[in-house]
N, C-alpha and C positions, 0 to 999 in steps of 0.2 A: 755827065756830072759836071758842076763847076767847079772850079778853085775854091769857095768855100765849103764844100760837103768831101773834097780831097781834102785840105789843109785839116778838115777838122775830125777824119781818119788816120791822117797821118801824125796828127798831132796823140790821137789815144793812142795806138800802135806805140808810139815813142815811148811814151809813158810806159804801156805795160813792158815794153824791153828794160827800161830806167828800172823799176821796180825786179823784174828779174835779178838784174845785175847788182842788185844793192846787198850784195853778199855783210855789209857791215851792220844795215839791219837787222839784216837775219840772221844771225849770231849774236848781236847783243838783246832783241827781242824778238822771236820767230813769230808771235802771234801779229804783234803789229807789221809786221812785217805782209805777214797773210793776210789781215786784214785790207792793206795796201791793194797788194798782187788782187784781191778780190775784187775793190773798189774800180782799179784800173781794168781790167777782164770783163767785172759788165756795162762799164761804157764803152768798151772795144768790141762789146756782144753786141748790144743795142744798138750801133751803128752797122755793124756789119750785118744784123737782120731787116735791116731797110736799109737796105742798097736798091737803087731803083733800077726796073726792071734791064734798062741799055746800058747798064754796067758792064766796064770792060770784063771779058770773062776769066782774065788774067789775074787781076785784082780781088777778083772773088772766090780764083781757083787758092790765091793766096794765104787770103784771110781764112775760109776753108779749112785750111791741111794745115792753119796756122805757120807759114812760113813769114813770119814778122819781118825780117830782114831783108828778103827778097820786098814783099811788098812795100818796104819804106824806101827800098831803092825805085820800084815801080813808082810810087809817089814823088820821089823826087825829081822825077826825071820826065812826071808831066808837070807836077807843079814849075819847074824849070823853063816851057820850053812851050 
């Protein structure tokens, strides 16, 4: 995979965590807020079902079992390096 098809999972990943954590949201309006989390969820879907086939299986075990956080540190540490 190159740096632009990483940057641009790590880039949605980020988003759908932003959106979790927007706890202010989601108490002053839950729907838009859902609406949000949905928006950011299926561009975080969409990329993660065409992941090409030599994807690290690390990254896929990730997105997977949805461990966000792990995987953005996986991301950052090849985007890095």
């Amino acid at each position: 995979m190159d740096n632009s098809q990483l940057t641009a999972i790590r880039d949605a990943v980020s988003a759908r965590l932003a959106v979790v954590a927007d706890h202010e949201l989601r108490n002053a309006d839950p729907a838009a807020h859902l609406e949000k989390l949905k928006q950011a969820a299926g561009r975080l879907d969409a990329l993660a079902s065409n992941l090409p086939k030599d994807c690290d299986p690390m990254l896929r075990h990730y997105l997977e079992r949805q461990s966000y956080v792990k995987a953005v540190t996986w991301l950052d540490e090849r985007l890095a390096g």
